[in-house]
N, C-alpha and C positions, 0 to 999 in steps of 0.2 A: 504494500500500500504506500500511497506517496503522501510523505507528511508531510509537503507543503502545500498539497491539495486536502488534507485530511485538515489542518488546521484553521486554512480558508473556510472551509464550510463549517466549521467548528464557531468562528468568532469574526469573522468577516461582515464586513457591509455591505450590502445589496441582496438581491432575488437570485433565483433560479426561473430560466428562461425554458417552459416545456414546449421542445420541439418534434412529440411525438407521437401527433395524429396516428394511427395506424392506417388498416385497409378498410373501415368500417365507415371512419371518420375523415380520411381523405377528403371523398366526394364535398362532403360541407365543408372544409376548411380551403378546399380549392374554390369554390362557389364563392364566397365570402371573401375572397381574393379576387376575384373577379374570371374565374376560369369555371365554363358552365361544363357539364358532360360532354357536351357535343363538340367540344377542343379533343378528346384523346379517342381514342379507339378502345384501345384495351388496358389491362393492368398496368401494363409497365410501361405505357405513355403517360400513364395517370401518376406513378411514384415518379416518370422521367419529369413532369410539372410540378411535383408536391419537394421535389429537394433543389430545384431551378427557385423554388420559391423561399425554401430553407436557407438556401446559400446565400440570395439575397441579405436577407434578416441576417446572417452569421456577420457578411463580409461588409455590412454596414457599417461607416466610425458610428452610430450610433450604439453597437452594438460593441463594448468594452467592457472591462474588467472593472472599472473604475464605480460601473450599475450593478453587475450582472457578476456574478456567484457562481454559476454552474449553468449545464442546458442540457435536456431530458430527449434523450436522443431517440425515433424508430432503430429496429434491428438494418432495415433497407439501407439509413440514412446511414449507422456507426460503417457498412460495408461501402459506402460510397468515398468519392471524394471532392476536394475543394482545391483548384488549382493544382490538382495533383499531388495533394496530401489526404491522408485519411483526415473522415470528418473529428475524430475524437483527439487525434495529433493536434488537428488545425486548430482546434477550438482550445485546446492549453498552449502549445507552443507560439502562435500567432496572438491571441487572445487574451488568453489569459485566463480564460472558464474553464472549468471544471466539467469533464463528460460523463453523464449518465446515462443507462438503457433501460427502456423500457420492455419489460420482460413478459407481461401477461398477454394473455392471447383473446381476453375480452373476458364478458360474464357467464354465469349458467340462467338460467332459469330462476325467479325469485321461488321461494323457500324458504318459511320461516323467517318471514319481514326481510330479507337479504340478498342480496346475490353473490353470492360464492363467487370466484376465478374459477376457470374452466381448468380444469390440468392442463398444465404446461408441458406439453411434450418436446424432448430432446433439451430440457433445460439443463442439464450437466456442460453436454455440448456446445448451449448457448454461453452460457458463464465462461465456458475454456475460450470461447471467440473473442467475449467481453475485454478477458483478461489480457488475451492478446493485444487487442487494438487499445489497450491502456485505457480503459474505462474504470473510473472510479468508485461509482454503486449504482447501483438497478432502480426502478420502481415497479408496483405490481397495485394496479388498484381494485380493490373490492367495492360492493355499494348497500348502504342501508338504509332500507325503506322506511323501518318504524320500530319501535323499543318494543324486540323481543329479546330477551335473554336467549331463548334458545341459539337463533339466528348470531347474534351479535358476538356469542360466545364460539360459535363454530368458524367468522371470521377471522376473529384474532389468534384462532388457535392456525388456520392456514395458516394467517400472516405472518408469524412467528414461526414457524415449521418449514416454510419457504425460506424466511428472511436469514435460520442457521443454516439451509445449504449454501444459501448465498454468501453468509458472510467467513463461511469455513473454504470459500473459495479465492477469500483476501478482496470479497467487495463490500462495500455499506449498502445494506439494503435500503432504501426506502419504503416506510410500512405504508400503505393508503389505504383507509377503511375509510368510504366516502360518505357521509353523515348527507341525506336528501335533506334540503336547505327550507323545504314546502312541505316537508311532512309532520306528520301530527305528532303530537310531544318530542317537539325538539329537543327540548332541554332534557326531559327524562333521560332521549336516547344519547343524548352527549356524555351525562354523566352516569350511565349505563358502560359505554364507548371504553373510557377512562379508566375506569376502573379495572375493567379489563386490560385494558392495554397496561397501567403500572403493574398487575398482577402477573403480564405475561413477562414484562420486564424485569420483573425480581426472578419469577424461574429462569429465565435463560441463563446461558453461561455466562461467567463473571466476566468475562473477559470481551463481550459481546458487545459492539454497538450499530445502534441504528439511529434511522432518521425517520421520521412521522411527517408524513402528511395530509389534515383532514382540512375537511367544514370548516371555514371561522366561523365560531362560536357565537349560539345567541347571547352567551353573557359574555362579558368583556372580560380579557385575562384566566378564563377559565382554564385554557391548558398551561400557565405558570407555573406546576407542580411538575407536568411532565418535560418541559424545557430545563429545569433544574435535573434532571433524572442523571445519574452517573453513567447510565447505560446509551443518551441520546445524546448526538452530535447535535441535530438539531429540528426544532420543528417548524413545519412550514404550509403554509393554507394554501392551498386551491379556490380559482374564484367561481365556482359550483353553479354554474347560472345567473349570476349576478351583471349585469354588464361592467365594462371596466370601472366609469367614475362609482359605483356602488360598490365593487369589489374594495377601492380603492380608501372609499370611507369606512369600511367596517373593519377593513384588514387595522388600518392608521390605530385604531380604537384600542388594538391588542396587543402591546408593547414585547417588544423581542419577538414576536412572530412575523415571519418574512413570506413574499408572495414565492407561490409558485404555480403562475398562468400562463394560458394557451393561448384560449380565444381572446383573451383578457390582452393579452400581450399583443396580437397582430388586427386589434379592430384599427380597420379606417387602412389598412393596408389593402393596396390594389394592384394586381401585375401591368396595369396601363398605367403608372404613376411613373413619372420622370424620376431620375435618379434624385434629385434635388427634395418633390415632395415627399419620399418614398421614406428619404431621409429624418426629414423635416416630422414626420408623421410618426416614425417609429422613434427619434427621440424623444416626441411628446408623451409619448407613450410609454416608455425606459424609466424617463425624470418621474412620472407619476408614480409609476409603479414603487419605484426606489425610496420617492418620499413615504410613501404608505409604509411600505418595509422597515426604515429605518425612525420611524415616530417615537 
């Protein structure tokens, strides 16, 4: 593991940049960019648009070490490259970010107010690729629809049961149990969530760490307890539906908690923008995000 990306993420200033629509999610995140279906043909017209658009966003001076903490790579993207570097080389060596992958292959079926991850097939193989292309830690996200113990209890027992292969393979995992932002007893299911999650944390091994990323919180500071945790580098929120200035205000709310957005990050971004607004638009967008993070 590299300690001066372990530390970065540890006590650094700024966000993590998630650059990692997958195959499901594409389609919208290229739409939203201004690339309808009827630009590609097949899959891999559609990834050869979704990382023309990535690189963008990487190779922007908007896009520096100076905001930005890390960036949340597809498996397609970390196999790609950027001017003839890999994407995960380019993005520390050039950059100065910190590279992560994202590892899960989507959800199951709800079940007990929740959605499991689907098994991750060949994920040994994925982490040996990881580790090759000098990737720092993984994410995996799970999603919760409503405060059922049962459900909530079988996610964090995945999350944690993935997150020791992961981390036995010298990566930080990223834990993401997604708390739905509209669903009924919020609050219950948060500190339902919590509880669990410090619980899973005292079991693991001593020697263990990860990184959390949920819901901001309907109460303010409510995860303080688990940001202090000996076991967490660090925690960090997803803006879950919220559009960006909404993301932006609730995140600010919750002191030591840092963004890590998607859509959030690339709104107002268009593949018909001049280099100039292109620019102009993803800093607007960086600076907010950054303030919110670092409040």
């Amino acid at each position: 593991m590299n300690k001066e990306q372990f530390d970065r993420m540890n006590t650094g200033k700024g966000f993590i940049a998630a650059l990692d629509q997958s195959g499901g999610s594409t389609p919208k995140a290229l739409k939203l960019y201004g690339i309808n279906e009827d630009k590609y043909g097949n899959e891999e017209e559609m990834f050869d648009l979704v990382h023309e658009m990535r690189t963008r966003i990487i190779k922007s001076p908007a896009f520096s070490s100076g905001h930005i903490l890390g960036a949340i790579l597809f498996e397609k993207t970390m196999e790609r490259e950027i001017d003839g570097v890999k994407t995960a080389d380019y993005l520390w060596d050039k950059k100065g970010v910190v590279p992560f992958l994202k590892i899960d292959k989507g959800l199951e079926e709800a079940k007990d107010g929740v959605q499991l991850m689907k098994k991750i097939d060949g994920l040994d193989e994925t982490l040996d690729k990881a580790v090759k292309a000098n990737i720092f830690g993984t994410k995996m996200r799970a999603f919760i629809k409503e405060n059922n113990e049962t459900g909530i209890k079988k996610i964090v027992a995945q999350q944690f049961e993935i997150g020791a292969q992961i981390w036995n393979k010298g990566l930080v995992p990223i834990l993401e149990p997604e708390i739905d932002i509209y669903g009924k007893n919020r609050e219950e299911t948060e500190t339902a969530l919590k509880k669990e999650i410090l619980a899973g944390l005292d079991a693991a091994d001593k020697d263990m760490k990860v990184m959390v990323k949920i819901s901001i919180p309907a109460k303010d500071n409510f995860y303080s307890d688990l940001m202090s945790h000996p076991k967490v580098v660090r925690v960090v929120a997803l803006s879950g539906g919220y559009s960006r200035e909404e993301a932006n205000k609730e995140l600010a709310r919750n002191s030591g908690l840092i963004a890590s957005f998607s859509r959030a990050l690339s709104e107002g971004l268009n593949a018909n923008q001049s280099a100039g607004e292109f620019d102009k638009t993803l800093a607007a967008s960086v600076k907010s995000i950054y303030e919110a993070s670092v409040s």
